[in-house]
C-alpha positions in Angstrom: -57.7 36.9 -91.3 -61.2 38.0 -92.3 -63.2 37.1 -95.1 -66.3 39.2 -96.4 -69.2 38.3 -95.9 -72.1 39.7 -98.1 -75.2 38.9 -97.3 -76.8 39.4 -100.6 -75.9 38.0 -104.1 -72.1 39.6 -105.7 -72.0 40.3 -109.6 -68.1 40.0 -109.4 -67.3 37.1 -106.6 -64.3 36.8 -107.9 -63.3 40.4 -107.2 -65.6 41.5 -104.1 -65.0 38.3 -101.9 -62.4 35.4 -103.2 -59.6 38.4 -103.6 -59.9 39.9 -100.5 -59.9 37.0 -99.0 -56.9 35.2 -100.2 -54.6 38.4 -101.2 -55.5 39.7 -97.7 -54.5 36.3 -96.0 -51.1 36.5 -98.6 -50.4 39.7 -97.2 -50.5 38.8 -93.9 -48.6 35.6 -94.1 -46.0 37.4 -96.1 -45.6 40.4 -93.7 -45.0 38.0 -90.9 -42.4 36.2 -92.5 -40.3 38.9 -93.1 -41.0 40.3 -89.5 -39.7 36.8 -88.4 -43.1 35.7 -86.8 -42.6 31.8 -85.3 -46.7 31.2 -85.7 -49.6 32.8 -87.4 -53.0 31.2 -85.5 -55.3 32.0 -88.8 -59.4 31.7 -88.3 -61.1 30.4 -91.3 -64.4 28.8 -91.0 -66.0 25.3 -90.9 -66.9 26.4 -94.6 -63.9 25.0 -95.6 -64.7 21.8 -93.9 -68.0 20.9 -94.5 -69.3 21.2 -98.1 -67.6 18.2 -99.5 -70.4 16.0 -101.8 -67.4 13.2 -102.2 -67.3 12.9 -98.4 -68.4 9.4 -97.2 -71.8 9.0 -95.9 -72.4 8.3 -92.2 -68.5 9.7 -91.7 -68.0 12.4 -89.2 -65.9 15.1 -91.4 -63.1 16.3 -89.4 -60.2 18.4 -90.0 -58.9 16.1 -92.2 -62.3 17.3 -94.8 -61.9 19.8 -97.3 -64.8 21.9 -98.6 -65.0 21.0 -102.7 -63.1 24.2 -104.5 -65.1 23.0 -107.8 -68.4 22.1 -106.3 -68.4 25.4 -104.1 -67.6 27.6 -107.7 -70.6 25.1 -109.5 -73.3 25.7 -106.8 -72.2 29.4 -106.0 -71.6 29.0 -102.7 -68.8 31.9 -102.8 -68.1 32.3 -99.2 -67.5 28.9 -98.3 -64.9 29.0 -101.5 -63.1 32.1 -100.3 -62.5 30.4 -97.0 -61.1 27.1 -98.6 -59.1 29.1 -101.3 -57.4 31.3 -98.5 -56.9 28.3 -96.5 -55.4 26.1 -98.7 -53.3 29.3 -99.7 -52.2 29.6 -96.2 -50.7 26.3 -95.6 -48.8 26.1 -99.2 -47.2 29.2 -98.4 -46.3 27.7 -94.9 -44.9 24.7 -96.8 -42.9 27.1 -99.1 -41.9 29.5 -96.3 -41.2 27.2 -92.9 -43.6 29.8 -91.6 -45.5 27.9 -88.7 -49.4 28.2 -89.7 -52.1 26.8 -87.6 -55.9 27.6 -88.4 -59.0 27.5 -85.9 -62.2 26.5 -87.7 -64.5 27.9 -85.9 -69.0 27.1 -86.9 -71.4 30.2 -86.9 -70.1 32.6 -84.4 -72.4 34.2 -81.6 -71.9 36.3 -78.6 -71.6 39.4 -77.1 -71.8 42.0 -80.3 -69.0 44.9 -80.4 -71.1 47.2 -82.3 -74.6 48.2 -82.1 -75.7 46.6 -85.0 -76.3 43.1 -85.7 -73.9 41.4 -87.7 -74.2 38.5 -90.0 -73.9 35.9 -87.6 -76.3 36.9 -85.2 -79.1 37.7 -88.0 -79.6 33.9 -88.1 -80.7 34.4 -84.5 -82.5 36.8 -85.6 -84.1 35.4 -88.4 -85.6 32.5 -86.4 -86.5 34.5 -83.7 -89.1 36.2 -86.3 -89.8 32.7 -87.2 -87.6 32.0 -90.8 -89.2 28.9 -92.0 -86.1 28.3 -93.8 -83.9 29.2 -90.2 -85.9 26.9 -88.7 -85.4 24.2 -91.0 -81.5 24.1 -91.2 -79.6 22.4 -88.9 -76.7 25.0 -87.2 -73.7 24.6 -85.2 -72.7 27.7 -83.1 -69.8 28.0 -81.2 -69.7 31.4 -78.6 -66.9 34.0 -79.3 -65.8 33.6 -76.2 -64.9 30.1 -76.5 -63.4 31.1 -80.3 -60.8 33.5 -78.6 -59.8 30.4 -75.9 -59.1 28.0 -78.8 -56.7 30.8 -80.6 -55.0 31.2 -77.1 -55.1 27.7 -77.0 -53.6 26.7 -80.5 -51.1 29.7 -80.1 -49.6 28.8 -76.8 -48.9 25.4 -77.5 -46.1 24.5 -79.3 -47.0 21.1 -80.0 -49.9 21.8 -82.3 -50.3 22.3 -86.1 -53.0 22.0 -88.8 -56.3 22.9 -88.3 -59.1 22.4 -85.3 -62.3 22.5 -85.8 -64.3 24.7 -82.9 -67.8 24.0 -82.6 -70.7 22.8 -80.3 -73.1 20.1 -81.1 -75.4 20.8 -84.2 -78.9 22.2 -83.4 -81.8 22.3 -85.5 -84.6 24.8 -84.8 -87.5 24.2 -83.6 -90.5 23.3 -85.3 -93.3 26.5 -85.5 -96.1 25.9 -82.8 
């Protein structure tokens, strides 16, 4: 279930991102209901994991961490509350609906592009190739699309799972300029 992503500042979040995001995952959760679907494997994003200000200090966040609905609306940060807000949509409707819902949390997503042009994702590669001071200062964790697409496989063909993993490598943090 995709998201948008917009890459520069929204005058109507509400409308052009949180919307989409969760009406879209709605429709799809509801469509697969009535086609009698066992599982729905949904993608959301580490956003809805890591941007928690309550979270203990010094504790790993897992999937058990939820991104702050209020603190993400306060500071703006309208993608990462899109992807909680569809998530957390997702798995009350699975409680309301017995529809088996299992989400794949995948970091910042790079790999082989589809399309010609570069997408958001890859324009932080980008950007600290040409040397983003601000890029280079941020710690990242990428995960490779490849290994997105075996998790999914993964969560989907096991009967066993449920909830939400988390698929990411080891943070990175760029490198200093020199």
């Amino acid at each position: 279930v995709a998201c948008p992503v917009l890459a520069n500042h929204t005058p109507n979040p509400e409308a052009n991102l949180i919307a989409p995001a969760v009406t879209g995952t709605m429709n799809v959760l509801k469509a697969c209901s009535e086609a009698k679907v066992k599982r729905v494997v949904m993608v959301s994003s580490v956003a809805a994991v890591m941007t928690n200000p309550s979270w203990p200090e010094g504790k790993p966040m897992d999937e058990d961490c939820w991104s702050d609905v209020d603190y993400c609306r306060t500071t703006e940060n309208w993608y990462y509350l899109s992807k909680t807000l569809a998530e957390l949509q997702a798995f009350d409707y699975a409680k309301r609906s017995g529809l088996d819902v299992v989400t794949v949390c995948p970091s910042l997503v790079i790999g082989p592009l589809l399309q010609p042009t570069v997408n958001a994702s890859s324009s932080v590669i980008v950007d600290f190739l040409k040397g983003d001071n601000e890029v280079k200062s941020k710690i990242r964790n990428f995960v490779d699309v490849r290994d997105v697409a075996d998790a999914l496989i993964l969560v989907y063909e096991t009967p066993e799972v449920s909830g939400r993993y988390i698929c990411s490598s080891h943070a990175r943090k760029g490198c200093p300029s020199g």
